[in-house]
Backbone as a chain_set.jsonl record, in Angstrom:
{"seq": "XXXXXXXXXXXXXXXXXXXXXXXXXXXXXXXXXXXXXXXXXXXXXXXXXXXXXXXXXXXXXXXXXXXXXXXXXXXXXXXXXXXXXXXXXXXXXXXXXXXXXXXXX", "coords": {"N": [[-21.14, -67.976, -46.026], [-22.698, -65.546, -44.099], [-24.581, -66.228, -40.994], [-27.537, -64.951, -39.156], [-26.65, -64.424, -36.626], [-24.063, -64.553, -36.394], [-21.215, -62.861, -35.791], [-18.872, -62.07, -36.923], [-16.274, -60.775, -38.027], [-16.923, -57.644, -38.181], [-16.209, -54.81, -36.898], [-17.398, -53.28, -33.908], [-19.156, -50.579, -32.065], [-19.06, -51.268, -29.192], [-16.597, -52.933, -29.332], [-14.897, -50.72, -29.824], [-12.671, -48.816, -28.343], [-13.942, -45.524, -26.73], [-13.439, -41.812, -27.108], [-15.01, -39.319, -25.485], [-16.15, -35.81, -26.319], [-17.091, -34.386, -24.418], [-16.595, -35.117, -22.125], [-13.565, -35.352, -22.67], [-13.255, -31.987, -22.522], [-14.587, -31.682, -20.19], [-12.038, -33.06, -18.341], [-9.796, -31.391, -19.767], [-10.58, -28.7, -18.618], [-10.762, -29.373, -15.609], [-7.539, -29.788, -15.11], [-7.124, -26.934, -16.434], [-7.775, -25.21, -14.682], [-6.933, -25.903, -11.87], [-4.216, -25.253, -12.585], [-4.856, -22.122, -13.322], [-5.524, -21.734, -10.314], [-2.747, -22.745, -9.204], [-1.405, -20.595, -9.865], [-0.329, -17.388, -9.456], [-1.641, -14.514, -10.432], [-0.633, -10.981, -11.599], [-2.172, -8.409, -11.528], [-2.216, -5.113, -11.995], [0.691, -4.496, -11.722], [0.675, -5.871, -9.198], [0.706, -9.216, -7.107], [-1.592, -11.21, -7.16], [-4.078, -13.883, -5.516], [-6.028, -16.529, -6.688], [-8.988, -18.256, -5.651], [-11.763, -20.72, -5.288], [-15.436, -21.421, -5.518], [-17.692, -24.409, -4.755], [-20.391, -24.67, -6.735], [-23.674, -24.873, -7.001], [-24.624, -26.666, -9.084], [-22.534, -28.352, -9.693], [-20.716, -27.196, -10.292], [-17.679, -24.58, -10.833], [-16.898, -21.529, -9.101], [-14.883, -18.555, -9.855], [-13.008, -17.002, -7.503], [-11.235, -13.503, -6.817], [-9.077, -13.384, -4.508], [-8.56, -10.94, -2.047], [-6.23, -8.463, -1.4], [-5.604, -7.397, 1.271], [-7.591, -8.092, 2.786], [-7.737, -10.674, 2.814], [-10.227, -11.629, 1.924], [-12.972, -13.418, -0.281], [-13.708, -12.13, -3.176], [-15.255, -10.786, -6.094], [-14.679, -8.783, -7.675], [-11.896, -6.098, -7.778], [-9.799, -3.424, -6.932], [-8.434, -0.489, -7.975], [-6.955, 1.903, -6.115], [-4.774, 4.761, -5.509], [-2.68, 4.334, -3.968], [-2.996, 1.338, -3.485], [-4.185, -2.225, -4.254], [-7.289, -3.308, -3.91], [-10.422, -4.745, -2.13], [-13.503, -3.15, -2.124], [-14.416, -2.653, 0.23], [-12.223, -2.737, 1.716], [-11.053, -0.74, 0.51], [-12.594, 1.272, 1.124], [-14.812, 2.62, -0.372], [-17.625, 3.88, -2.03], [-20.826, 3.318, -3.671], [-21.975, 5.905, -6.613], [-24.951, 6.311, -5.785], [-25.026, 5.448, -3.264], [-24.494, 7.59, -1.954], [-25.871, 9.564, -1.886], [-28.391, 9.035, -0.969], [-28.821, 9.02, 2.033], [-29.635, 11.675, 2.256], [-31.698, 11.677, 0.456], [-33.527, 10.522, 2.136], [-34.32, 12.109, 3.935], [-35.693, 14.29, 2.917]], "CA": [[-22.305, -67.132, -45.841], [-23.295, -65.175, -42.585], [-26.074, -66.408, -40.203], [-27.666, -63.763, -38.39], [-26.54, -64.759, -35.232], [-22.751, -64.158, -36.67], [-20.484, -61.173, -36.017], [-17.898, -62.217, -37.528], [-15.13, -59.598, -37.64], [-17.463, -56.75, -37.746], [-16.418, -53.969, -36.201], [-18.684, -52.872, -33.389], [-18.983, -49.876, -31.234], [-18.947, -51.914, -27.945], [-15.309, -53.215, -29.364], [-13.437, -49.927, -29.474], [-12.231, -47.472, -27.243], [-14.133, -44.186, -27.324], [-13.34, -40.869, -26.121], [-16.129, -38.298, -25.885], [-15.669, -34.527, -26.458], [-17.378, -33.622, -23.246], [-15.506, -35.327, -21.162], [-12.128, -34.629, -22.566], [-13.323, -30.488, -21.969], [-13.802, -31.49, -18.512], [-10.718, -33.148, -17.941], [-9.122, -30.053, -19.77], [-10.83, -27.552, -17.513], [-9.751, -29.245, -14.52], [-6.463, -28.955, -15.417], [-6.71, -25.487, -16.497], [-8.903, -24.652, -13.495], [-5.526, -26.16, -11.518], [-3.177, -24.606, -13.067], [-4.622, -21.274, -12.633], [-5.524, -21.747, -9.009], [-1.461, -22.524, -8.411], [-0.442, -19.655, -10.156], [-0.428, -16.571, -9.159], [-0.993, -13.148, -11.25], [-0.02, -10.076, -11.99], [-2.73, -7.665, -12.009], [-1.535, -3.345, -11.785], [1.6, -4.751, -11.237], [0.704, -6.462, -7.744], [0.467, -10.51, -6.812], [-3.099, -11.598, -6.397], [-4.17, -15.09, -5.513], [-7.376, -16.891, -6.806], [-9.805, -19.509, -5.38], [-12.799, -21.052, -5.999], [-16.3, -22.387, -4.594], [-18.231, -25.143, -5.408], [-21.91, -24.224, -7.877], [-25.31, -25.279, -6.381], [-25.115, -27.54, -10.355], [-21.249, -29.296, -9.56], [-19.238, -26.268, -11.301], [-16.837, -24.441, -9.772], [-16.603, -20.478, -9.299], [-13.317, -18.385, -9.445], [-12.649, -15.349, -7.373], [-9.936, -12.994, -6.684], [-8.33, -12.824, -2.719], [-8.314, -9.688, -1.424], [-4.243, -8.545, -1.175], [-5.476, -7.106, 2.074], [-8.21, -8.41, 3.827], [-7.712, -11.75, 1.855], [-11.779, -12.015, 1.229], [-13.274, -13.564, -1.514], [-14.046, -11.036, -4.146], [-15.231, -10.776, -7.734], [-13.765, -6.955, -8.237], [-10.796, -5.129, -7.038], [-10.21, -1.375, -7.101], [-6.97, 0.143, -7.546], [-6.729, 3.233, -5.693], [-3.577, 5.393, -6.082], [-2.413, 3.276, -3.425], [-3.212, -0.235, -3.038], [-5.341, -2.68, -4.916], [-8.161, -3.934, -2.911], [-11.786, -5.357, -2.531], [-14.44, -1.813, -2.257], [-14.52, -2.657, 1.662], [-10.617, -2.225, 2.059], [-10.844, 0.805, 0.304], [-14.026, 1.968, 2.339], [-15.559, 3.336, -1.43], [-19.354, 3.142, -2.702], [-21.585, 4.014, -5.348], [-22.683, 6.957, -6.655], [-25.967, 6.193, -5.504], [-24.983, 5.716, -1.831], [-23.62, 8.84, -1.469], [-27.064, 10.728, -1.94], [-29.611, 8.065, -0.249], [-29.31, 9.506, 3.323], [-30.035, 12.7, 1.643], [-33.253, 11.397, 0.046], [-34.485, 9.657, 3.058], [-34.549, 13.473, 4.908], [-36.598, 15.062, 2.07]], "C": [[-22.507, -66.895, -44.337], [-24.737, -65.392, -42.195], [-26.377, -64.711, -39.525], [-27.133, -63.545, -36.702], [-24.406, -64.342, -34.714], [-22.034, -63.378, -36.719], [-19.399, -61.158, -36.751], [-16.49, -61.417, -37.131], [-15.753, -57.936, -38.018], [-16.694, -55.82, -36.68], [-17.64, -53.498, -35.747], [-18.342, -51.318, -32.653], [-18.072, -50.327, -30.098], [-17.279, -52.22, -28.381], [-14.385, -52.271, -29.607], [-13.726, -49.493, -28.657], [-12.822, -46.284, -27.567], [-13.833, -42.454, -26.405], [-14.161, -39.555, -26.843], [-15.896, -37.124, -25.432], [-15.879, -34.064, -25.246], [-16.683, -34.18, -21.944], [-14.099, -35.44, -20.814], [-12.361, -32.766, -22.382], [-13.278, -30.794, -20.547], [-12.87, -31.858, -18.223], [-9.588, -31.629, -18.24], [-9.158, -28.565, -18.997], [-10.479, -27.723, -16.142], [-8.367, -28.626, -14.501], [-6.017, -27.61, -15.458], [-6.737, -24.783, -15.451], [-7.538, -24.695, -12.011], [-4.826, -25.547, -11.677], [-3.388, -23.168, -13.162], [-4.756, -20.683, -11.068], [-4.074, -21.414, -8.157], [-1.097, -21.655, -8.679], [-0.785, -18.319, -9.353], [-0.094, -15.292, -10.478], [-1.243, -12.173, -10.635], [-1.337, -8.986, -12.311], [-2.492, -5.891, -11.481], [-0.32, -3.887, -11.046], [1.914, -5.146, -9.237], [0.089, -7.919, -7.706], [-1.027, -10.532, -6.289], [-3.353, -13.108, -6.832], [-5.66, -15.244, -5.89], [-8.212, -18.181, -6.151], [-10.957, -19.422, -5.875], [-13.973, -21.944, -5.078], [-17.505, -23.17, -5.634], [-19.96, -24.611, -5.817], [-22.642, -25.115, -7.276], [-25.011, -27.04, -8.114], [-23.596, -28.357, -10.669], [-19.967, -27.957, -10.149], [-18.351, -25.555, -10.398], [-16.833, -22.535, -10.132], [-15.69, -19.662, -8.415], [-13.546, -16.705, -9.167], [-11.532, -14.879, -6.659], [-9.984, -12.872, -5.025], [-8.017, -11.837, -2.637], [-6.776, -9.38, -1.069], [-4.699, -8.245, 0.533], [-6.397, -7.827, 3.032], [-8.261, -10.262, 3.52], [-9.37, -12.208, 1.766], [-12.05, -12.338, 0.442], [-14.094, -12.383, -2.32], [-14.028, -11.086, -5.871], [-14.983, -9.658, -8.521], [-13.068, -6.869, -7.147], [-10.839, -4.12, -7.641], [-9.367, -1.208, -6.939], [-7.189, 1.734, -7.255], [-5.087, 3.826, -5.776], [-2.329, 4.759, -5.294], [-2.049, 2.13, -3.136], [-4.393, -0.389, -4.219], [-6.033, -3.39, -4.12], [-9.75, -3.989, -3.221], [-12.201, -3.348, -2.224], [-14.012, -1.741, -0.592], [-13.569, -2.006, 2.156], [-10.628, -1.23, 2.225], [-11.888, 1.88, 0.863], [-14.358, 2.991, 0.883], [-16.583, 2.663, -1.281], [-19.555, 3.207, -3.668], [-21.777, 5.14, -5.012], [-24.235, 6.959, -5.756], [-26.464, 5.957, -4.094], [-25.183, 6.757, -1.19], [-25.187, 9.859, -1.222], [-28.554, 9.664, -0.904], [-29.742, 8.444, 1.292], [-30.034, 11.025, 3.039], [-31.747, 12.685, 1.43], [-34.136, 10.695, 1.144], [-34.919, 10.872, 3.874], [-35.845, 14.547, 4.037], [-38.06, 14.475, 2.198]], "O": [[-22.495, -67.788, -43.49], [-25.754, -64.973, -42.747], [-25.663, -63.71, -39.47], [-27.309, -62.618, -35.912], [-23.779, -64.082, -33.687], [-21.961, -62.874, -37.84], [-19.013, -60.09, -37.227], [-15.849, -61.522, -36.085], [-14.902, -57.051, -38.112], [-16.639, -56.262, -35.533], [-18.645, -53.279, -36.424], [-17.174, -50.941, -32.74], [-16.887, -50.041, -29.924], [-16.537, -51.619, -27.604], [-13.196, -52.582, -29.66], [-14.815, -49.579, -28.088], [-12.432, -45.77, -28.615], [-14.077, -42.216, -25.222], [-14.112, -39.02, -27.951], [-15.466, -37.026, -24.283], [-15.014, -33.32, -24.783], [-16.344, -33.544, -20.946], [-13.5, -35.549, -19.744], [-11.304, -32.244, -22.026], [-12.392, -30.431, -19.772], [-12.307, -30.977, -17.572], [-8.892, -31.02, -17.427], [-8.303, -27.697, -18.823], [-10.035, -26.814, -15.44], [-8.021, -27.512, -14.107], [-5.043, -27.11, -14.895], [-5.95, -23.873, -15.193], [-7.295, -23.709, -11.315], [-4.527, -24.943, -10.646], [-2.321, -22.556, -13.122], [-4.312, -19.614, -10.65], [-3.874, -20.637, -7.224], [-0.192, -21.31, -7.919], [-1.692, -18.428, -8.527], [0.914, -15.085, -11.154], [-1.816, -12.09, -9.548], [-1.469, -8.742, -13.51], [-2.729, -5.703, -10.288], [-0.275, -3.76, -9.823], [2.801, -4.867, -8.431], [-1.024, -8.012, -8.224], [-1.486, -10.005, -5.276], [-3.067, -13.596, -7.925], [-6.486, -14.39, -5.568], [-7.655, -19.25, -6.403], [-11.366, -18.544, -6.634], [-13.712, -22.812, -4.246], [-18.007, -22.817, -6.701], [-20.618, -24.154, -4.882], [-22.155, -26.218, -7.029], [-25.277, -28.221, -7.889], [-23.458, -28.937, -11.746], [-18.746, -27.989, -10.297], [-18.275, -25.917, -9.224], [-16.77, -22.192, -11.313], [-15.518, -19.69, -7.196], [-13.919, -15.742, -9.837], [-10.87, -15.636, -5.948], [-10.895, -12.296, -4.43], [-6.964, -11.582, -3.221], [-6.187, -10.222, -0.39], [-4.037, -8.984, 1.262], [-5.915, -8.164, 4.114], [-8.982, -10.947, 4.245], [-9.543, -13.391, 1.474], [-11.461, -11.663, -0.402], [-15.115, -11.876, -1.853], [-13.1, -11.338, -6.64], [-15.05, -9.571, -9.747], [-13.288, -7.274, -6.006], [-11.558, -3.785, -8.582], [-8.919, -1.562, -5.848], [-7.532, 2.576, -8.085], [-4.252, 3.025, -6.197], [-1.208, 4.66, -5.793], [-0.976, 1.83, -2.612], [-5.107, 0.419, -4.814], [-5.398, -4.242, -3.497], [-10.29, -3.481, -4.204], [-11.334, -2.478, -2.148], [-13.315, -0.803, -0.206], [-13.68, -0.995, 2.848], [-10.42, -0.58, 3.25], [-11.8, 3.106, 0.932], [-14.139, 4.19, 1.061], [-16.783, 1.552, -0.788], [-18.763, 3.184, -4.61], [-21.821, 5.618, -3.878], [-24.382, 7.926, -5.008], [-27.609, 6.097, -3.664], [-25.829, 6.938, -0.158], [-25.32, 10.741, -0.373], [-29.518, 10.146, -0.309], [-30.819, 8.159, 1.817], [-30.999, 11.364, 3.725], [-32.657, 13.33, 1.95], [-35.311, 10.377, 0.964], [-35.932, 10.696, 4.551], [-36.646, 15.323, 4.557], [-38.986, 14.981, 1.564]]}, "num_chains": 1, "name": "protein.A"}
């Protein structure tokens, strides 16, 4: 008969090994996060590199290198040309284009 004081061969928590979902995703997102950092793609058939800066909340955010000015950038613009950040390509908005306009009226 078991006392209360007796574990016997009980399985407990505390005596296995556990591995918890959220911290095998982060291990897997490093990794991934790695592995596309080294690579390099292929976007309109031209090499563009990616990095990444560290989130105010520990995370990490990924943006594309400029082919030309190598800047960090979260769009590129293929002109008939080259692919490049807006700056490169010295484009705006629509909405540029008319604003000296409206400031004369």
């Amino acid at each position: 008969m078991l006392s209360p004081n007796d574990l016997g061969s009980f399985l407990t928590v505390e005596g296995c090994r556990k591995i918890d979902i959220n911290s095998l995703v982060r291990e897997v997102r490093k990794d991934l996060k790695r592995a596309i950092l080294e690579a390099k793609i292929q976007v309109f058939d031209q090499e563009v590199e990616l990095t990444t800066t560290k989130t105010r909340f520990g995370g990490d955010r990924f943006w594309f290198l400029c082919p030309e000015c190598q800047k960090r950038v979260g769009t590129l613009y293929q002109s008939k040309e080259k692919l490049s950040c807006r700056n490169c390509l010295n484009i705006g908005y629509i909405g540029q284009r008319y604003e000296d306009m409206l400031k004369y009226n």
